[in-house]
C-alpha positions as CSV (number, residue, x, y, z in Angstrom):
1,X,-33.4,6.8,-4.4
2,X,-32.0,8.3,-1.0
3,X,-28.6,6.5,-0.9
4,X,-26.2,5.1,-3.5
5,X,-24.7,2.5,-2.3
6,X,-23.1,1.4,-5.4
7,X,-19.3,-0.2,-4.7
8,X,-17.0,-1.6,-7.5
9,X,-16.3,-5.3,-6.4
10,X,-14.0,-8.1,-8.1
11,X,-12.6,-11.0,-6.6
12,X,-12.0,-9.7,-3.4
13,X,-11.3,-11.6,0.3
14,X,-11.5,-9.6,3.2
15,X,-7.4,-10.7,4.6
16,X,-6.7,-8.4,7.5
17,X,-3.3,-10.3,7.8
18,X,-1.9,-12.0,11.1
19,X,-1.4,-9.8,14.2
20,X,2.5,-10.7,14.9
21,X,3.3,-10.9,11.0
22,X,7.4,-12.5,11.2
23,X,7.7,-12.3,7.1
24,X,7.0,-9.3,4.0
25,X,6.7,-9.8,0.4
26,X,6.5,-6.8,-1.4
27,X,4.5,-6.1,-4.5
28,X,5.0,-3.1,-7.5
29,X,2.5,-2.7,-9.8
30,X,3.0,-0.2,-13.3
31,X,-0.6,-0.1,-15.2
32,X,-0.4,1.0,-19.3
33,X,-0.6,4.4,-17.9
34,X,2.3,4.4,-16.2
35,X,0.5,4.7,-12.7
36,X,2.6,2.7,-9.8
37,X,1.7,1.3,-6.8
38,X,3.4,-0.9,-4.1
39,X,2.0,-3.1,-1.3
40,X,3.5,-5.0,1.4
41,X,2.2,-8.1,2.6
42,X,3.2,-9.8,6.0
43,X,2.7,-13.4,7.1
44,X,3.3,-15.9,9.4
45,X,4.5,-18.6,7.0
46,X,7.4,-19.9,5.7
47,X,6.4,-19.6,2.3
48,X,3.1,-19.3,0.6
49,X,2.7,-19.2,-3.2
50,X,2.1,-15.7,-5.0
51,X,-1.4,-16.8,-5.8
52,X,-1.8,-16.4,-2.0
53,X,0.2,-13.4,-1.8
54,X,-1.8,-11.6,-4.2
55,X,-5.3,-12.3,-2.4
56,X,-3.9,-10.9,0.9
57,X,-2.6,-7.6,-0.9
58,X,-6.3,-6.5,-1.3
59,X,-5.7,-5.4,-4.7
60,X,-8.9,-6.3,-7.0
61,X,-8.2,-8.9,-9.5
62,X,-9.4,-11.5,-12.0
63,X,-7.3,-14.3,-12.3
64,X,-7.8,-17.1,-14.6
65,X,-7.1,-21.0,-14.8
66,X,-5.9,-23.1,-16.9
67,X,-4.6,-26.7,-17.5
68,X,-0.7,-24.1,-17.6
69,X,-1.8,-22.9,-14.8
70,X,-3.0,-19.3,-13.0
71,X,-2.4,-16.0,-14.8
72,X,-3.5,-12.4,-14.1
73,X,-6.2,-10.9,-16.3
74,X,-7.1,-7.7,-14.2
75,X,-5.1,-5.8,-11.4
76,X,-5.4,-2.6,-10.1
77,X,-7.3,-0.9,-12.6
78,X,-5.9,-2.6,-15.4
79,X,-6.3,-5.4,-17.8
80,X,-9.1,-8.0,-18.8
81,X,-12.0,-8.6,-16.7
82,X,-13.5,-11.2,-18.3
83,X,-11.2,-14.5,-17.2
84,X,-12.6,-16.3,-20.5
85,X,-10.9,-14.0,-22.8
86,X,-7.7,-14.0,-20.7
87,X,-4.4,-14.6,-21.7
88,X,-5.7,-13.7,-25.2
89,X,-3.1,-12.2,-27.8
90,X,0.3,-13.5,-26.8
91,X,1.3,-10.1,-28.4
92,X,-0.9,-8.3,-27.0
93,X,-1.1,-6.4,-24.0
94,X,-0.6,-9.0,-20.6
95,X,0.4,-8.6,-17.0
96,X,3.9,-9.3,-16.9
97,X,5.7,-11.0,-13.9
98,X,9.0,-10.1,-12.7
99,X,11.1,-10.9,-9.5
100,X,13.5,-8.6,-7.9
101,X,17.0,-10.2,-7.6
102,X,19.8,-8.1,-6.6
103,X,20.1,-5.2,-8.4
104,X,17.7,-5.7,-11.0
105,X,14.3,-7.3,-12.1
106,X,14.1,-10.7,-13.4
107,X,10.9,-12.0,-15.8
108,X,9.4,-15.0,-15.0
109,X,8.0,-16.6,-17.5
110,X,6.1,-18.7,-15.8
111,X,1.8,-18.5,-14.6
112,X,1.9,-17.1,-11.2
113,X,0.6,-20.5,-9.2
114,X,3.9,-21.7,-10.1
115,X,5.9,-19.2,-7.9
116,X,6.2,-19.6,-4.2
117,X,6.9,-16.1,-1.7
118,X,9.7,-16.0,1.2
119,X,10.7,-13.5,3.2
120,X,12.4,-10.5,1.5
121,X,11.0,-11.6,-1.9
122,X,9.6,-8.7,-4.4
123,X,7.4,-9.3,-7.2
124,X,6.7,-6.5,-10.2
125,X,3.7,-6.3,-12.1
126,X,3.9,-4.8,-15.5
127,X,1.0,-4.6,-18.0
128,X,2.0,-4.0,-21.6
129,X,3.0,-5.8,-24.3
130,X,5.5,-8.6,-23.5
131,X,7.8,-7.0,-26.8
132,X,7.7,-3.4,-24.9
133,X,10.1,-4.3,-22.6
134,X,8.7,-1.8,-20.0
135,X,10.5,-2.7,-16.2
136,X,9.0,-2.5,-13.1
137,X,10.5,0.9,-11.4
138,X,13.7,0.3,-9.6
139,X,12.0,-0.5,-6.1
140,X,14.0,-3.0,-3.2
141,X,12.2,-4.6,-0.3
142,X,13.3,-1.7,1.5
143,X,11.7,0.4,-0.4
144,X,8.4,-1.6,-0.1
145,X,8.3,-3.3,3.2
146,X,11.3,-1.4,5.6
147,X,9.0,2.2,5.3
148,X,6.6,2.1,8.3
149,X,3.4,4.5,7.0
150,X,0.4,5.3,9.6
151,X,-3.2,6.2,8.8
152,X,-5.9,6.8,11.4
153,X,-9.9,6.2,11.4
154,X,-12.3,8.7,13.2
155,X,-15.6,6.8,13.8
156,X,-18.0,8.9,14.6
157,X,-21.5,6.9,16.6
158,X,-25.1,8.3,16.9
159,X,-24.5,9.8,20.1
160,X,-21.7,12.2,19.3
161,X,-19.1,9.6,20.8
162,X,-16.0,10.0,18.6
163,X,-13.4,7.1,18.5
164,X,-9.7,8.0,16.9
165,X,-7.3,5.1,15.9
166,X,-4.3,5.5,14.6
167,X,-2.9,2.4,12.7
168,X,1.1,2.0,11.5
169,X,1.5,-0.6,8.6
170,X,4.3,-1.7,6.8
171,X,4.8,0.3,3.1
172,X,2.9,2.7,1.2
173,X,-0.3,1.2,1.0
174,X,-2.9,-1.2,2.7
175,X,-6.6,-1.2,1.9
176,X,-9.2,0.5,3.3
177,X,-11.1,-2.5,4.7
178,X,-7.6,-3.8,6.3
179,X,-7.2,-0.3,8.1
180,X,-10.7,-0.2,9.9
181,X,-10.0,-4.3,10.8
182,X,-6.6,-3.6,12.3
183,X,-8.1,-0.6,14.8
184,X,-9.3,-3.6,16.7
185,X,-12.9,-2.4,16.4
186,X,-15.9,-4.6,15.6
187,X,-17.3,-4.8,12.7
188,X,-20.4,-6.6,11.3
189,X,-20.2,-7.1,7.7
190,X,-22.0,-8.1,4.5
191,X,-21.0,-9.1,1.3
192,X,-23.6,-8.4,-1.2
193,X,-22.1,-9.8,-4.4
194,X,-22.1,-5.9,-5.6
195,X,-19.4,-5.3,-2.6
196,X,-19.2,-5.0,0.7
197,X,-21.1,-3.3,2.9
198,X,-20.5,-2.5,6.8
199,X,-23.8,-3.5,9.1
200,X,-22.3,-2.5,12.3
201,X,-19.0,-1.1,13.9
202,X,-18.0,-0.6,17.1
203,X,-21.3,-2.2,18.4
204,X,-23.6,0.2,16.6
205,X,-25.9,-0.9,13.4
206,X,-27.6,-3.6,12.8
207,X,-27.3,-7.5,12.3
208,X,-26.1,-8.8,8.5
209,X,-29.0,-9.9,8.2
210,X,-31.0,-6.5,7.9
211,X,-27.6,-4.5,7.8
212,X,-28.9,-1.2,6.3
213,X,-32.1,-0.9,8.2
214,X,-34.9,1.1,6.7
215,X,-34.3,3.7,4.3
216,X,-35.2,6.4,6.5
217,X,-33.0,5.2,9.3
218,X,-29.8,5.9,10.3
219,X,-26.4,3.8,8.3
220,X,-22.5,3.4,8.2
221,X,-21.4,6.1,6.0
222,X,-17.7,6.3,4.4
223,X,-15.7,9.6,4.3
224,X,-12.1,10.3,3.8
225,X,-10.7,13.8,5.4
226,X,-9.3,16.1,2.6
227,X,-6.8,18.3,2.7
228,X,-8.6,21.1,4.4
229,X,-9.3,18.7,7.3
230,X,-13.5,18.3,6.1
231,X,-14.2,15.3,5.7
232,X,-15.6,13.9,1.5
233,X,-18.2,11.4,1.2
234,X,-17.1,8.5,-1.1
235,X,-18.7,5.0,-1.9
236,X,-15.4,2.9,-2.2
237,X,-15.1,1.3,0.7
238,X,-14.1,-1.9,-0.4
239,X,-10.9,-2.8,-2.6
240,X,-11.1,0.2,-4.1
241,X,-10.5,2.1,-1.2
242,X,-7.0,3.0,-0.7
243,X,-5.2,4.0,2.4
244,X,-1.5,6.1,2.6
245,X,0.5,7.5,5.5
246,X,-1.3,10.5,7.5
247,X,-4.6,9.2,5.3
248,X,-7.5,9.5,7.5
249,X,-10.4,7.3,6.6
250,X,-13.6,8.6,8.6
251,X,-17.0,6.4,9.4
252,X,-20.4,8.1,10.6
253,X,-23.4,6.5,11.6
254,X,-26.2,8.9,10.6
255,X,-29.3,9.3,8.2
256,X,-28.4,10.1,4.5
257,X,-27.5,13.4,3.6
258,X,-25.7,14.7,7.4
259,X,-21.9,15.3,7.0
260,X,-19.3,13.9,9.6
261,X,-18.0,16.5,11.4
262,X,-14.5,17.5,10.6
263,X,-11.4,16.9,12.6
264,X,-8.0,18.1,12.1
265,X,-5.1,16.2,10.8
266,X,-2.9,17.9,13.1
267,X,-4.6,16.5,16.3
268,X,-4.5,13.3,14.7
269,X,-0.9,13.0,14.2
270,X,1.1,15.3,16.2
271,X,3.1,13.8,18.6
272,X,1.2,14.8,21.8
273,X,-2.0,13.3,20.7
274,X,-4.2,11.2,22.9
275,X,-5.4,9.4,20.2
276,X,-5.1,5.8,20.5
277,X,-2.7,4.3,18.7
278,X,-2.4,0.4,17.3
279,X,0.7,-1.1,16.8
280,X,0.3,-5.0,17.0
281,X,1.1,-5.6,13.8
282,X,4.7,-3.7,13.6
283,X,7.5,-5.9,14.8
């Protein structure tokens, strides 16, 4: 087989988020292994209920109901995917809940469809035994939301045209799908039930319908630049896909096998670059 197009996919929501956000909620995750993430997620409402909050993140996740109510099984590489099996053991390992107040975390013992999201609100996420006692790490809404990161995508068309975008978002992280939406470009796209898969972007491809075209023919390939400015073929483009400040996240329209050419980092970010650069969703 000439391609693998092969994506990890949960229950995942394409949410590029509104274009003059006026509110952040931030999120910290610790998985058993210690590993930490944050997110920050901006909207236009007043309030919306963490349920909500949650889907907008981009993190992949399995929730489940029940007549108490919405709790986490999987997040961020973590936990139960099967929702049937989910909460399980009450003294077993769970995804605990915990809201930032003051100086310190507070656990909420309470499904998460029960807690509503306002401005300036931080949630942790802590998987582990509910006995362990295990904190979320001592993160404030400045820490999540108040850092301004940037990451840029380099599309690169058939005809050697090369577009450069350079895209600030609130916090450490956003998802790759939510970069390449917030460049402003168009984008065609399928969901496959597998993942998702890009048909067309910046008016090259082809319809959803046929999306990859023949076999032989060219398709939307996903890269990310390394550190020695080349840029490394990888299939997550969906929820897995993860984007940081100065991450570059690269897109190539070409048959199977052909590398996108490189660009350096450096030209990308310096000051005096021409690149465009997208800041509609910075207030």
């Amino acid at each position: 087989m000439k391609r693998c197009t092969s994506f990890l996919f949960l229950f995942f929501t394409i949410i590029v988020g509104p274009a003059w956000a006026i509110n952040m909620a931030g999120l910290v995750i610790r998985n058993s292994t210690g590993e930490i993430i944050t997110r920050c997620v901006e909207f236009e409402e007043e309030s919306l209920p963490l349920t909500e909050i949650l889907q907008r993140s981009g993190f992949p996740k399995v929730l489940s109901e029940t007549e108490q109510g919405t709790f986490i099984c999987y997040l961020h590489n973590d936990g139960q995917t099967n929702p049937t099996l989910c909460p399980g053991d009450p003294d077993g390992p769970t995804w605990n809940l915990y809201r930032r107040i003051d100086d310190g975390w507070e656990l909420l013992d309470t499904p998460i469809s029960a807690v509503i999201a306002v401005h300036g609100d931080v949630f942790g996420f802590v998987y582990g035994p509910p006995s362990s006692g295990t904190l979320p790490p001592d993160r404030t809404f400045a820490d999540v939301c108040e850092v301004v990161s940037q990451a840029a995508v380099v599309i690169d068309h058939s005809d050697g045209q090369r577009v450069v975008r350079v895209v600030p978002f609130h916090g450490e992280t956003i998802t790759g799908i939510q970069l390449l939406f917030r460049t402003g470009v168009d984008v065609v796209w399928r969901d496959f039930g597998w993942g998702i898969a890009f048909c067309a972007i910046d008016g090259e491809g082809y319809p959803a319908e046929t999306c990859f075209g023949d076999w032989d023919e060219p398709f939307w390939q996903f890269s990310i630049l390394n550190s020695e400015d080349f840029f490394e073929w990888s299939i997550y483009i969906g929820p897995d896909s993860i984007a940081r400040d100065q991450d570059v996240h690269g897109y190539f329209f070409g048959i199977y096998g052909v590398t996108q050419p490189p660009i350096s980092r450096a030209e990308i970010f310096q000051p005096t670059s021409d690149v465009s650069f997208f800041n509609a969703y910075i207030r």
